[in-house]
N, C-alpha and C positions, 0 to 999 in steps of 0.2 A: 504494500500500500504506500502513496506517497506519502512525503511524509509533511505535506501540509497539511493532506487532510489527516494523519493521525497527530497535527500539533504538537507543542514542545511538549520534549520528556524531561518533568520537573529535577530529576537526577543529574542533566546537564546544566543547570543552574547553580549546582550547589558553588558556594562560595561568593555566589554573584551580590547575594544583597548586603554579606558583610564584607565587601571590598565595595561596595558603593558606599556604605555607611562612613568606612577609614579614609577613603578621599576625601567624605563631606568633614569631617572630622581635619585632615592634615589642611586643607583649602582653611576652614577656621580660624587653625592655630594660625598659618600662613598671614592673613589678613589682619589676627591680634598683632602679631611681632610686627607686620609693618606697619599699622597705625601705631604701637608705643614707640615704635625707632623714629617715626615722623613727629609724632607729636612730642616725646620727650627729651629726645637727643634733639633733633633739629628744629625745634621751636611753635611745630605747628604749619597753619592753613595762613595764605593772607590769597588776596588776587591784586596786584598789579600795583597798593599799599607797600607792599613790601618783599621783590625782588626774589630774594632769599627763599620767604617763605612760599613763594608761588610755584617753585621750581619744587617744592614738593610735593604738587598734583599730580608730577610727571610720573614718579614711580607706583605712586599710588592708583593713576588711571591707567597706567599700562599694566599694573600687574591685576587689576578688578577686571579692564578689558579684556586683553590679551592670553591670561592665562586661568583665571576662574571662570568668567564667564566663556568664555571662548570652548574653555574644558568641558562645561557645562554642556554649552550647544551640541561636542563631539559625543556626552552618551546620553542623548535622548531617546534614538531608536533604541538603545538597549534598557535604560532606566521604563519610558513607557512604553513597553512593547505591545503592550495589550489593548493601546489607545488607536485609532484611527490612524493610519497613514497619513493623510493628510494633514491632520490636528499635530504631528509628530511633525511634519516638513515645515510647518508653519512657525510653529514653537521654536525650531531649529535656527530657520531664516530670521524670526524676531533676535534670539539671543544672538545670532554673530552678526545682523544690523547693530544690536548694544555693542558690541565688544567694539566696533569700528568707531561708534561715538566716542566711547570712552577712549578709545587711540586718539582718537583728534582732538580731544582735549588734551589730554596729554602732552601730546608734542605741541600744542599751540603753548602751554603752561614755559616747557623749556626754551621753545624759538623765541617768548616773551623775556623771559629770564636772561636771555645773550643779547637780544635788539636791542633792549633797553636800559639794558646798566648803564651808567654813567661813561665805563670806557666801554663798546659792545664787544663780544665776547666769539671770537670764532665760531659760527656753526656744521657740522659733519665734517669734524677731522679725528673723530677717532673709530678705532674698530666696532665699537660699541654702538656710536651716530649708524654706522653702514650698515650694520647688522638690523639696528632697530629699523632704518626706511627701507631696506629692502623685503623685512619681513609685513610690516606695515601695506607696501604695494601690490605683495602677494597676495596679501588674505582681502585687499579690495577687488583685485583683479578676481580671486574666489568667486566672492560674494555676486560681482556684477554676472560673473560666468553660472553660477548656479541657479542665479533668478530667471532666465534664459530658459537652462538646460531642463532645472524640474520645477517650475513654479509657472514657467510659461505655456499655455494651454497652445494644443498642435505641436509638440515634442513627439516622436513615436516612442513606446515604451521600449521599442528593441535598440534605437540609441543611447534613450537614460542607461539602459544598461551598460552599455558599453564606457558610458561618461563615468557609472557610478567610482569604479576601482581609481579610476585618476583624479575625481576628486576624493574620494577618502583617502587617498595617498598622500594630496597634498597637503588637505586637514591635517593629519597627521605633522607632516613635516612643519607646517607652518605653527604649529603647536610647541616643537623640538625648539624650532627659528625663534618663537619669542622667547623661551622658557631660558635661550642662550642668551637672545638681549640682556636679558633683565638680569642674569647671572654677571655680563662684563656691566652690567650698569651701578650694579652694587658693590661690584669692586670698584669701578672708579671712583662712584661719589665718595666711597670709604679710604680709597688713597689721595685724593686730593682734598677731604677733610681733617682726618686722622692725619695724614703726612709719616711723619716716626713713629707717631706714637700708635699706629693701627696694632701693632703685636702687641699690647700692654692695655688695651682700653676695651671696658668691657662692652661699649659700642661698635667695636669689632668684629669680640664674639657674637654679638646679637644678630651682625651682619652676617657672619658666615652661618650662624645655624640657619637664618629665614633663608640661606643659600638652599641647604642642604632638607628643610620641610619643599622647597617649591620642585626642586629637582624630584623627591619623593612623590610627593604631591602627581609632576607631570608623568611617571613611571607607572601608577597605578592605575590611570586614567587612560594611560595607552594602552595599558596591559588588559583594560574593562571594552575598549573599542575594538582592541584586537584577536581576542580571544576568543576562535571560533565554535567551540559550544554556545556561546553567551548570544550569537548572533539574534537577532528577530526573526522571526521564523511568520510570514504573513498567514492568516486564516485564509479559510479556506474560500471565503468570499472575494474577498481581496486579492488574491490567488486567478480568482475566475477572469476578476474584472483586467487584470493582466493581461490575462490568455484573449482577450478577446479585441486586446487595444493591435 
């Protein structure tokens, strides 16, 4: 019998909803460490009042963007599998429309923070700048390609197919792409603050553990989209309405 119409075997599931729970869990902690690293090492929230402080939206909207939310949009088919296809593709498309807003706040936060200092401040000369707009162009390039590919009504379903493997490839990738941003971004702001004294300050350590939760963090999320017992398995209806596109 196929095996849409005999549905998942709950056995292949095992493990899935307490590895969904420990990402929702490490993403948590993630987002504590870097709201107290912002707020209590570096002073807080300002917008355009105070320079300094503004330039802390940057890491703060790229990593709510880029790497929670973003995370989020990549296991929706597997979190709601049970929901509609469509109500799934929607949800999907909503959250990495968010993640793109909160990118462009972001990098507006930091392009603001170099224009406007008193002396202005070089912009994309380091590994970090290239990594973060390259990764940034990808994931819009994505986004404008998937509204197209499955959201746009007259797509044949036997193209989506073909589409689906190279965007979830690049999902994926683009996911790695930020997860490295924000990894050389947190060294730098921490070498160019800290200076000598990074090996000695426990603003440091704080920095390298919310290293070492987002790298976890992206590991488990990959390991939740890629994991193919875990896949969506469509009902049998939905199955139909395929076969017949």
């Amino acid at each position: 019998m196929d095996s849409y119409e005999e549905g998942e075997n709950p056995s292949n599931l095992k493990g899935f909803t307490v590895s969904v729970v420990f990402s929702q869990l490490l993403g948590l902690v993630l987002i504590v460490l870097l709201s107290f690293w912002l707020g209590h090492y570096r002073g807080g929230f300002a917008w355009q009042t105070d320079l300094n402080l503004q330039f802390n939206y940057h890491p703060l909207f790229m990593v709510i963007g880029f790497i929670l939310i973003n995370a989020e949009a990549l296991m929706t088919y597997r979190v709601f599998r049970n929901q509609q296809k469509y109500c799934i593709k929607v949800l999907h498309g909503v959250m990495q429309i968010a993640s793109l807003v909160f990118a462009i706040v972001g990098i507006k936060a930091v392009f603001d923070t170099h224009n406007l200092a008193q002396t202005p401040i070089p912009n994309m000369y380091t590994l970090h700048s290239w990594l973060g707009l390259t990764t940034v162009l990808l994931f819009s390039l994505q986004v404008v390609v998937a509204f197209f590919s499955f959201l746009w009504p007259g797509i044949s379903y036997n193209l989506r197919e073909q589409l689906m493997p190279i965007h979830t490839f690049i999902g994926k990738a683009i996911l790695v792409m930020a997860a490295i941003s924000c990894l050389t971004g947190m060294t730098e702001k921490a070498i160019f603050a800290l200076k000598t004294s990074y090996p000695t300050e426990l603003e440091g350590k704080l920095i390298n553990s919310m290293g070492l939760v987002l790298v976890a963090f992206v590991g488990i999320v990959l390991f939740i989209v890629s994991w193919s017992p875990w896949q969506r398995i469509p009902p049998p209806e939905e199955r139909h309405i395929q076969l017949s596109e």
